[in-house]
C-alpha positions as CSV (number, residue, x, y, z in Angstrom):
1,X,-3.2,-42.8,312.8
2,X,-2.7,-43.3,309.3
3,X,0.9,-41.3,308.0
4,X,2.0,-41.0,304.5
5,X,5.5,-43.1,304.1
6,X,7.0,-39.7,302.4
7,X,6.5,-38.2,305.8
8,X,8.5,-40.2,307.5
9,X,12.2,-40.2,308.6
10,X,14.4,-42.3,310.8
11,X,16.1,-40.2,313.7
12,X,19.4,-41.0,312.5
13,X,19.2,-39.6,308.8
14,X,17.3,-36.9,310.3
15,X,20.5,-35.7,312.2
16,X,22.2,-36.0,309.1
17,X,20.2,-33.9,306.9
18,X,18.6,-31.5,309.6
19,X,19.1,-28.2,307.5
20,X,17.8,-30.0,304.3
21,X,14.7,-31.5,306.3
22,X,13.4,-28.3,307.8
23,X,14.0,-26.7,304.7
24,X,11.2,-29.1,303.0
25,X,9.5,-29.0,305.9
26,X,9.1,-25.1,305.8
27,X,8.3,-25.4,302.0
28,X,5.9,-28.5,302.0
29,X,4.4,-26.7,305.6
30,X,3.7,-30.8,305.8
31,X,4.1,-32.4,309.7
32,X,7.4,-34.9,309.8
33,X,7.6,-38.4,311.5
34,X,10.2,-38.8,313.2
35,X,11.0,-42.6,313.6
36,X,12.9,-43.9,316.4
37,X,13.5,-48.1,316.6
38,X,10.8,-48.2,314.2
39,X,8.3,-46.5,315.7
40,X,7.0,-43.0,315.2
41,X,8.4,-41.1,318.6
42,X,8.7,-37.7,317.8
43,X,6.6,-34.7,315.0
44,X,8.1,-31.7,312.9
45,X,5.6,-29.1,312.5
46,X,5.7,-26.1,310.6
47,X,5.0,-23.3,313.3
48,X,1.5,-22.3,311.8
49,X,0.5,-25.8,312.1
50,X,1.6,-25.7,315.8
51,X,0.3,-22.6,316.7
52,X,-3.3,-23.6,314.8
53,X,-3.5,-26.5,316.9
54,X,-2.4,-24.8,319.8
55,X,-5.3,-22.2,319.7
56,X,-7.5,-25.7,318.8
57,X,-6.8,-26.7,321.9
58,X,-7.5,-24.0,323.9
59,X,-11.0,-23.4,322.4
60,X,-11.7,-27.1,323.3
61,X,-10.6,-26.2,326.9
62,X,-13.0,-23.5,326.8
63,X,-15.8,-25.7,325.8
64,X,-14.8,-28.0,328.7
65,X,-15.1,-25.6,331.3
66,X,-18.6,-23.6,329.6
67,X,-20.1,-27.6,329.7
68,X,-19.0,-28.2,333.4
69,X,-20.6,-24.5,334.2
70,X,-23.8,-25.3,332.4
71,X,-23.9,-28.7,334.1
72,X,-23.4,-26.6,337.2
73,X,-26.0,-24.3,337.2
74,X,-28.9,-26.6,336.1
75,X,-29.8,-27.0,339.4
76,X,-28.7,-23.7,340.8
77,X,-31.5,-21.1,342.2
78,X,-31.2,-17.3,342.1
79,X,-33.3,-17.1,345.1
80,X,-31.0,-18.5,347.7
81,X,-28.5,-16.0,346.7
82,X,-27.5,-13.2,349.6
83,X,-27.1,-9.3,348.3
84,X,-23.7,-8.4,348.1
85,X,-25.2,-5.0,350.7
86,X,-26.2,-7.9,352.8
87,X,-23.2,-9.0,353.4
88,X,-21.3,-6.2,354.0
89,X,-24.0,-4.9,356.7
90,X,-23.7,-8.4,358.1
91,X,-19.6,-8.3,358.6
92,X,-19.3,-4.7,358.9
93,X,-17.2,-4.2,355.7
């Protein structure tokens, strides 16, 4: 992950300067990186940002399941299927 320098804060000047951070934050709509012992630990986001990735997400995980029901029904063959009257004659329902 490559992260521009002027992105980045240490935790502890972040606590310091909270109000003043998510103000630029808000106005650059720009992620923050949140450094903690020198290492990137934590991510501001402006909530459009969030919510865009969010929804990003959820269209992936709708892709997953549509490619594991297309790899399900390659094989699958109308012809074995019982009529719903069938089964209702069968079990008395």
């Amino acid at each position: 992950m490559i992260v521009d320098t002027n992105h980045m804060i240490p935790v502890t000047r972040l606590q310091r300067e909270l109000t003043k951070v998510l103000r630029e934050i808000s106005e650059s709509e720009e992620p923050l990186y949140v450094l903690k012992n020198n290492e990137v630990n934590f991510v501001i986001l402006p909530a459009k940002k969030y919510e865009t990735l969010s929804r990003m997400e959820e269209l992936m995980e709708h892709y997953e399941i549509a490619d594991m029901i297309e790899e399900r029904l390659k094989d699958y063959n109308r012809v074995s299927n019982v009529p719903w009257n069938d089964i209702k004659k069968t079990y008395d329902l």
